[in-house]
N, C-alpha and C positions, 0 to 999 in steps of 0.2 A: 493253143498254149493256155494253161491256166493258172491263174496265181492266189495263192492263197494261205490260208494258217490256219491249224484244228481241224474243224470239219465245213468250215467256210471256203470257199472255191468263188471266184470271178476268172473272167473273161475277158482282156482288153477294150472292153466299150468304155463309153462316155459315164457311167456308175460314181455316185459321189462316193460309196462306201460297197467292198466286196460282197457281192449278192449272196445271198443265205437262201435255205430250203423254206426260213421261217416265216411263216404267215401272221401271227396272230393266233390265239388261242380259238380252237373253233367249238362248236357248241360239245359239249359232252367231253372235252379234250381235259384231259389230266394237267396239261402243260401248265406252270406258272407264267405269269405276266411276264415272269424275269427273263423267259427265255426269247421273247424275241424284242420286248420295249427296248433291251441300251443299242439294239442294232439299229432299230426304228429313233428314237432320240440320235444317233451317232450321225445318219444318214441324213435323216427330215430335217432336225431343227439345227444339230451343232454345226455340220458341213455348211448350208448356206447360212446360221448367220456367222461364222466367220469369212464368207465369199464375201459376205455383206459389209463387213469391216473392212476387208480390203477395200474393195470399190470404194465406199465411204471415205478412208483414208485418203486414196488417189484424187479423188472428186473435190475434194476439200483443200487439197493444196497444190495442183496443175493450174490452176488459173492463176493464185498468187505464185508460184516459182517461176509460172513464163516471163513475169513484169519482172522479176528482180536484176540488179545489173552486176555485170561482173568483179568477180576479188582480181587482185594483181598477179595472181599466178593466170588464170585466165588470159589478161591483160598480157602477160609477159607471149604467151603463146601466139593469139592473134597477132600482136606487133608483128612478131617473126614472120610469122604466116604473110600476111600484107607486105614487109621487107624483101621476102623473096621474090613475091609476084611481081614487085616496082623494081628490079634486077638487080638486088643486092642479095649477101649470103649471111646465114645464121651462123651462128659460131664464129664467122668472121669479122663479118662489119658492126655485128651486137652481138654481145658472150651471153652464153647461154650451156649449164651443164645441164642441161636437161635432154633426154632421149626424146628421137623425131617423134615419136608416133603423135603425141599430143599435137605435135605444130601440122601433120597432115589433118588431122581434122577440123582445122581453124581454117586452114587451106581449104581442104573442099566445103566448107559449109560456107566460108567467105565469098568462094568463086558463084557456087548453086545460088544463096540468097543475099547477097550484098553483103562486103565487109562492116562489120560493128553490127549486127545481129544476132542481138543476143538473146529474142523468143527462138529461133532458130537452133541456139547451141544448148540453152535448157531441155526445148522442145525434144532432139535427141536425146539428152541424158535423160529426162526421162521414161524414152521408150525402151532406155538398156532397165531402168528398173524394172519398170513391168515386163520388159522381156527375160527379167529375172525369177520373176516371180512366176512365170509358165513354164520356167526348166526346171525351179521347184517342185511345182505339182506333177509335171512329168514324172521329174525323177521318182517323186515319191507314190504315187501310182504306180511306178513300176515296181515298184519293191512290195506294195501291197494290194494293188488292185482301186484303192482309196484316194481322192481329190482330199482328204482332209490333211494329210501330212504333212504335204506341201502349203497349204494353204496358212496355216499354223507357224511352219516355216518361215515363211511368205509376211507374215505380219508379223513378225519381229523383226525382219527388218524395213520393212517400210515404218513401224514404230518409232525406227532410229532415223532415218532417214528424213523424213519430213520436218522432223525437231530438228533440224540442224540450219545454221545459216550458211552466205558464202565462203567463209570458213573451211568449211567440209565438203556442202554439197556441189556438184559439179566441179570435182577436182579430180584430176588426171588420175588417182589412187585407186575412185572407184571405177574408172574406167578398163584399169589394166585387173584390178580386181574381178569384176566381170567378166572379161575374156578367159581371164585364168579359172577363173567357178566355171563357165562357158565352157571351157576346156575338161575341168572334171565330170561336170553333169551329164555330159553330152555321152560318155566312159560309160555311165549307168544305166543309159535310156535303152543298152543290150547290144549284144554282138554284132561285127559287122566291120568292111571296111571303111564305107562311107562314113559313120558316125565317129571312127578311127581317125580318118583323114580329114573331118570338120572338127575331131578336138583337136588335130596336130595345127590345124590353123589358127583356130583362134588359141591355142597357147604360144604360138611362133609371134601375131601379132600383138598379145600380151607383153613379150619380150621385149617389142620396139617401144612400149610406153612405160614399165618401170621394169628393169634388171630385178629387185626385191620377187619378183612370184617366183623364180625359182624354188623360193621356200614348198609351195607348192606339190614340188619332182616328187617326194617321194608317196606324197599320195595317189597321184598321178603314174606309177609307176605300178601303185598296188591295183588300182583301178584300170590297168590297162593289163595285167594279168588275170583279173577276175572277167575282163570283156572279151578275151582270150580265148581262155580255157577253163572247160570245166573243174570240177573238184579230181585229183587223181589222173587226168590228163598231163602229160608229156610235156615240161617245161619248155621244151623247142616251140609250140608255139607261142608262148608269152614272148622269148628271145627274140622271132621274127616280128609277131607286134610291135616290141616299142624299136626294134631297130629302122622298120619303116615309121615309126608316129614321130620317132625321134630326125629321120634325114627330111620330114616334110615340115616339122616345126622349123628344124635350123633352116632349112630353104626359107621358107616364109619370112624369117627372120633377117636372113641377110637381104629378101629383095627388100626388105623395110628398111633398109641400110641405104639399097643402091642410091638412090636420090641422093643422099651426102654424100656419096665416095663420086658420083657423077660430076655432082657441084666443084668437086675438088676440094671440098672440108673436112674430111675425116680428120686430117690431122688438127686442122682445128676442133673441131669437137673433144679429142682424144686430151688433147691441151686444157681445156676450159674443163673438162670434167676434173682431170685429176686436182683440184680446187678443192673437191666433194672430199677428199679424203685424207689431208693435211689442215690442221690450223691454220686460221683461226676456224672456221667453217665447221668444218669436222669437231664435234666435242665428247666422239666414245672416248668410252675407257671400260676397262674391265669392270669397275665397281660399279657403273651403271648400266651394266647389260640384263640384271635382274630387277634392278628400276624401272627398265623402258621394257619388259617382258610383262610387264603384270598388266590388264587390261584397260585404257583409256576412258572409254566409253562403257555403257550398259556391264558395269565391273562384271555382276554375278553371271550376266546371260552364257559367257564362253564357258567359265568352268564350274555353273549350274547344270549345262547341258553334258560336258563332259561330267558331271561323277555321277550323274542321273543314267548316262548310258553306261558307265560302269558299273553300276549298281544291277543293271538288266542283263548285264553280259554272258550272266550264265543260262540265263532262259536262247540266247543268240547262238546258234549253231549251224555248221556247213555254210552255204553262199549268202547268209545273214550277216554269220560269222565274221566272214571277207569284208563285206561292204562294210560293218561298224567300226572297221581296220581303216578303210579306206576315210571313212569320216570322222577318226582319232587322229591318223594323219595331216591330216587337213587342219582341225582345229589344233594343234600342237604345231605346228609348223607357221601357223601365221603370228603366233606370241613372241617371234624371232623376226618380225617384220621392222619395228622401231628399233631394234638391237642390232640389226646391222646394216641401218641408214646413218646417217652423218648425225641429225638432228632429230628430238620426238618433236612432233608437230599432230595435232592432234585430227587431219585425217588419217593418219595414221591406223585410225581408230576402225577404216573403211572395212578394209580385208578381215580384219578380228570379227564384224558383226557378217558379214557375210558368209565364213565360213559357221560361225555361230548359226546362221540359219539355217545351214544344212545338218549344222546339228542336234537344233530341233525338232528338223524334219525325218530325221532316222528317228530319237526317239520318241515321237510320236508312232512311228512305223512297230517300233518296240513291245510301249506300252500296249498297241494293238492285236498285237500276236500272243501275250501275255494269256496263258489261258488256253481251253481247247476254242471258246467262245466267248464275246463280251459280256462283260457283267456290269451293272448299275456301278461299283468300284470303278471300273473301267472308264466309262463315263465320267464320272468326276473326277478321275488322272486327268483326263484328255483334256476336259474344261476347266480345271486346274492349271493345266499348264500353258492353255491359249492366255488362261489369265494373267500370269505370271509372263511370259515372253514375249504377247502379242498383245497385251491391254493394259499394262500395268502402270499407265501413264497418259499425262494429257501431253498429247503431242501439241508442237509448236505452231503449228501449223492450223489449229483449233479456233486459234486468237482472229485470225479473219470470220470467222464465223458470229463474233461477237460485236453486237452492236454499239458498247461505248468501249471497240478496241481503239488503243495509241495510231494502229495504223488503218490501210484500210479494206473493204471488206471486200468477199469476192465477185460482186456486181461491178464493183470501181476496177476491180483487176480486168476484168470482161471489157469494160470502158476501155482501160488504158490499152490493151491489145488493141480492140479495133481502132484506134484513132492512131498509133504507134509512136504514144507520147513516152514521156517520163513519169513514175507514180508522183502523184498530189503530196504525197506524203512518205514517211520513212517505209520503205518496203521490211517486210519480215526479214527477210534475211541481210538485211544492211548489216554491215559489219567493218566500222572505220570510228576511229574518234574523233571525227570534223561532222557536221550536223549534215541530214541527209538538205536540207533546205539552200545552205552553203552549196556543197557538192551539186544539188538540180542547177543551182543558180548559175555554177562555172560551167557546166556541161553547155545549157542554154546560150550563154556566150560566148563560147569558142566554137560553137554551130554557127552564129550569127554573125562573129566577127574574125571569123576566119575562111580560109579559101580550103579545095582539096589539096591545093599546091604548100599551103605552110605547113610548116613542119612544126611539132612540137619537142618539148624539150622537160617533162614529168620530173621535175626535180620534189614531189609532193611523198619524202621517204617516208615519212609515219602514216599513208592517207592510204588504205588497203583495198578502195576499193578504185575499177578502173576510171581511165578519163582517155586520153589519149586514141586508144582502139575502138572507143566508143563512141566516137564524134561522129569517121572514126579519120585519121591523120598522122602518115607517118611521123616514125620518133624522128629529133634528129639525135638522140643520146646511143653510143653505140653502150651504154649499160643503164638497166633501168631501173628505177628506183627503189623496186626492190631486192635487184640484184647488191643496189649500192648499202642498204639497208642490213640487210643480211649476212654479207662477207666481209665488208668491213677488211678490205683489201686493198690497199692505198692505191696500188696501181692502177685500179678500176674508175678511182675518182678522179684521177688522171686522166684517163684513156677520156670519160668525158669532159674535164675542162678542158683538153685540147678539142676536142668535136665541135663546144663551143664558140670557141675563138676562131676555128677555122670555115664556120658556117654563114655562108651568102642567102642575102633573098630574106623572103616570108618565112621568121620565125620568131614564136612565142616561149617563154620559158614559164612554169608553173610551178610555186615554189610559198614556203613558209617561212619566213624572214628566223620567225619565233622558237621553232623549231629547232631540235636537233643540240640544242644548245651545249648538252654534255658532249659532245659530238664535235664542237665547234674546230679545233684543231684540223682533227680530218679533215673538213669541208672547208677549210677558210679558205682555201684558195678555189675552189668551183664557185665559193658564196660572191666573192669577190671578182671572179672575172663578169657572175651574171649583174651587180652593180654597176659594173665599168663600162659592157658590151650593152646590156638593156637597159628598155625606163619603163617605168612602173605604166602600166594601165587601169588597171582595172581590181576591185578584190572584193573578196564574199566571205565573211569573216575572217577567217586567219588566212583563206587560199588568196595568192595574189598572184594576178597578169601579168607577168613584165615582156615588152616586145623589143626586138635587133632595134638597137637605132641605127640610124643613115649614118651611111659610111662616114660623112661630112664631120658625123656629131660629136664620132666615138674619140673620147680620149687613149692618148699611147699607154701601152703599159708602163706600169710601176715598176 
């Protein structure tokens, strides 16, 4: 099989750029330099050094992402994860409207490397990026013959990616985002049932970690007709494709189910979600679905790439044609992502840049087909547009690199892995308003002064990043604080002051007296039972200790 545009032809090898007949001008030869230097630049220099950037990117920010510690949505998952295992139920004994898929991976990464490891759960996420970043170049390889597509692809979003803190990075968005790209890419890499039935999986197990990729289907639907059947081929086999790609997702998807409906929680789950889609929680409305449509993050890169591939579109014909369909799709569909979640939150922003990179990656494939053959123009599109989508900024992640940075640098990060301490200092991606110094100093303490047996009690609502899963030690709160934060649901404050009162043995409550204060109403009765039931221990700037006292001690309620 050969692939190629003009009168360029490659062959499925290992080729950074689709091999040509051109040599180089040979002695006596008419030819201009022009005819074979932008192939030779396109191939030689621009393909590796943007390989070169990638790696570079990666290499510069793996050692500090493994130190970093987890945000509370993390946190909320683990908990769960560890509740199940110590033989309690999620969505029953702790509300949770979140889909299981995130809490089995807390699960198995808990069981394989010990619960509250968290080089372990970064370490995975980021072998999905990079294993993003090799379905990019696939893909785009396949469509040209060329590793540069993808590659290009490839660093715009690791661009965005590594500039993010925990906030963003390592959120369950990019996860079901990847399975779902996972799912289209896999569509492209050519015919077949097995690439069929490896997209129908991982879009099935997309589905158990965010409902939202459906947006997805209908690119996914063009993509499984072009992996189908050829041009002028018989619509009956597209109908048999997705009818099979469609009964082995939904399989996939409801055994991602079994486990709740075994536990006997579905209906609790079914309860706690519908939360997600009534106030207060819930804050659509019509007039903000064009608000939360417009892009979060890297504004220009989604609908730079889309009117750049519009502008090509007439040079794109026959099975070109298909696929730029397929990756208009894609990017139009995900701009509907924060528009029909409850809340924008800004990873939201995951799926937008994701798809964005495969929209790069086409046109890149574009710009390359432009022509019978590359031209010197051509070349400076190409490095033009690495520049613009995959360089156009100092990533965050740069700052370890810097020797009088705030934080600290990636030899320290190397240190703190092998010793499997806490970082010295505020990690890159901290992301909380209490001092990362504060935060070491409570982690360090409830490691020292507590057992595996106490139980915690994270009443710390404004403090976003974990403490509790990280020690690590079950809650004893069947709602956690960021759940309590967020929903702003009386009854949830409830459910834990009674948890509280009703709670025997070794346990600790963690909490900001200071805090909350416009708030005070809601929480006066949780704030007051943890006065009444605990007494203060211990405190690290605003975070303070307070522990059960002896039965002996406690005063009757008021």
């Amino acid at each position: 099989m050969e692939i190629g545009y003009g009168d360029m032809t490659s062959t499925p090898t290992l080729s950074h750029f689709p091999a040509t007949d051109d040599r180089g001008p040979e002695l006596g030869s008419a030819d201009p330099p022009e005819d074979w230097l932008p192939g030779a630049l396109l191939r030689w220099v621009l393909t590796p050094l943007v390989a070169f950037w990638c790696v570079f990117l990666v290499l510069t920010w793996l050692p500090s992402y493994l130190t970093w510690p987890w945000q509370n949505d993390s946190e909320h998952f683990a908990m769960l994860a560890q509740l199940w295992d110590s033989g309690k139920l999620p969505y029953r004994d702790m509300f949770s409207t979140q889909f299981p898929g995130e809490i089995y991976i807390h699960y198995l990464l808990g069981k394989v490397f010990g619960w509250g490891n968290t080089v372990a759960y970064y370490a995975f996420d980021a072998a999905l990026v990079i294993a993003f970043g090799f379905l990019l170049v696939a893909w785009g390889r396949r469509q040209i013959g060329s590793l540069l597509p993808g590659l290009i692809g490839f660093s715009t979003f690791l661009l965005f990616y590594v500039s993010q803190n925990t906030m963003v990075a390592g959120e369950r968005e990019w996860h079901a985002a990847f399975l779902a790209m996972c799912s289209l890419l896999l569509l492209g890499l050519g015919p077949g049932h097995t690439l069929r039935t490896l997209s129908a999986v991982a879009f099935g197990l997309a589905l158990v970690v965010r409902p939202q990729v459906v947006l997805l289907l209908p690119a996914l639907l063009l993509a499984l007709d072009g992996s189908a059947r050829a041009v002028g081929e018989p619509w009956r086999r597209t109908l048999v494709a997705v009818l099979g790609w469609g009964a082995v997702a939904g399989a996939v998807t409801a055994v991602g189910f079994l486990p709740v409906v075994w536990a006997g929680v579905l209906g609790d789950f079914l309860s706690c979600v519908k939360e997600l889609v009534q106030p207060p929680y819930n804050t659509t409305s019509p007039g903000q679905v064009l608000i939360r449509m417009s892009p979060q993050k890297h504004p220009l890169v989604l609908f730079a790439a889309t009117a750049l591939i519009m502008l090509l579109w007439e040079r794109t014909g026959g099975e070109h044609r298909h696929n730029a369909w397929v990756v208009f799709a894609a990017m139009v569909g995900v701009l509907f992502y924060a528009a029909i979640s409850p809340i924008r939150i800004a990873y939201y922003a995951i799926p937008e840049v994701a798809a964005a990179s495969l929209g790069v990656t086409y046109l890149v494939t574009q710009v390359l087909r432009y022509g019978a053959r590359p031209t010197r123009l051509t070349v400076v599109a190409i490095a033009l547009s690495f520049l613009f989508f995959g360089a156009s900024a100092k990533p965050l992640s740069f700052k370890a690199l810097s020797p009088e940075t705030e934080t600290y640098g990636l030899m320290t990060a190397v240190r703190v892995l092998r010793a499997s301490d806490l970082p010295p200092s505020t990690p890159l991606g901290y992301f909380s308003p209490y001092p990362w110094a504060d935060h070491r100093a409570l982690m360090e303490y409830l490691r020292g002064h507590t057992t595996p047996q106490t139980v915690v009690g994270n009443l710390l609502v404004e403090h976003t990043s974990a403490v509790t899963s990280e020690i690590p030690r079950l809650t004893a709160l069947p709602v956690d604080s960021n759940c309590l934060g967020m929903y702003r649901i009386a009854s949830l404050v409830a459910r834990d002051t009674a948890a509280l009162e009703t709670t025997t043995g070794a346990c600790v409550v963690l909490w900001d007296p200071t805090s909350l204060l416009g708030r005070s109403a809601e929480f006066s009765r949780l704030f007051e039972t943890v006065r009444r039931l605990f007494q203060f221990e211990a405190r690290f700037g605003s975070l303070e200790v307070w522990r059960r006292r002896p039965e002996r001690d406690q005063p009757g309620p008021h």
